[in-house]
C-alpha positions, -999 to 999 in steps of 0.1 A, spaced: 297 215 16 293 220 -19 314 193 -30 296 169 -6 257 178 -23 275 166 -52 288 131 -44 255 124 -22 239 105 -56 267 91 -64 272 77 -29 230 71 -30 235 50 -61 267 29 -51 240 2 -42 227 2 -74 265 -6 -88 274 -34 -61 241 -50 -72 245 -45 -110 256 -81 -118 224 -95 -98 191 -80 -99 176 -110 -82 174 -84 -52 146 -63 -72 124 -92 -76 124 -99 -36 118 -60 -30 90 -62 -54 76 -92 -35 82 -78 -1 63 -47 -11 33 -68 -28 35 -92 3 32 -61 29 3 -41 4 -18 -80 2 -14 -78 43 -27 -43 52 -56 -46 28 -79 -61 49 -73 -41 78 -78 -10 53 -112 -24 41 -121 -35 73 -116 0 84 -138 15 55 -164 -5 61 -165 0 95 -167 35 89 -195 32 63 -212 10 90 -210 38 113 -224 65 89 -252 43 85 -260 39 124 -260 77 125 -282 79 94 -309 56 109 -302 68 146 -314 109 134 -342 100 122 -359 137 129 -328 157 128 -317 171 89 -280 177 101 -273 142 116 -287 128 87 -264 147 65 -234 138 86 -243 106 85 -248 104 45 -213 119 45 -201 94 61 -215 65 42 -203 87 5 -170 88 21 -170 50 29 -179 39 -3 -150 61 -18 -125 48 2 -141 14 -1 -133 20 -38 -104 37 -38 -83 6 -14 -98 -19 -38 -91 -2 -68 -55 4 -52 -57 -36 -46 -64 -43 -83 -37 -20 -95 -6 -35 -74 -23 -71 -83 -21 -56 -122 14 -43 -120 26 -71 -102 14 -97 -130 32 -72 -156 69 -71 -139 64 -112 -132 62 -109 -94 33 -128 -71 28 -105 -40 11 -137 -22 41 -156 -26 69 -159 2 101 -147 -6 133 -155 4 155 -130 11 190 -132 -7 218 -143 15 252 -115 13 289 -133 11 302 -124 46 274 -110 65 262 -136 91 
């Protein structure tokens, strides 16, 4: 069992071998990841602002009551901060991407493997 913990990297980083001639492959994973992070964003904002939305109704809505008011300024601090934090998220992969060379927006084609229909 002991022997087996230590080939698992090596077996783990086989890949990394096979591909060593090639690493066209890292450019399309680096898209792929961009390409899925620029499609859940607005689903992420949408959800944060919904939420911030929310905290508002329940802010105006308890007009006379202290601890709905409260619950709803929670809500609305915590929209804003996830507001910020996705966007800010958005700006960093958009940053990193324009550093390694990659364009999250644009399709990729996945490499084709010798053998493998």
């Amino acid at each position: 069992m002991k022997k087996l913990a230590q080939l698992l990297p090596l077996f783990l980083l086989l890949p990394v071998f096979a591909f060593a001639q090639d690493l066209s492959y890292l450019d399309t994973l680096v898209g792929e990841i961009g390409g899925l992070v620029a499609a859940l964003i607005p689903v992420v904002i949408a959800i944060g602002l919904l939420f911030f939305i929310w905290g508002l109704v329940q802010y105006i809505a308890a007009s006379g009551d202290e601890a709905a008011k409260e619950e709803g300024k929670r809500k609305m601090i915590w929209g804003v901060i996830a507001l910020f934090v996705i966007v800010a998220v958005w700006g960093l992969v958009e940053i990193l991407a324009g550093l390694v060379g990659a364009d999250p927006g644009a399709e990729t084609e996945l490499p084709s493997v010798p053998g493998v229909g």
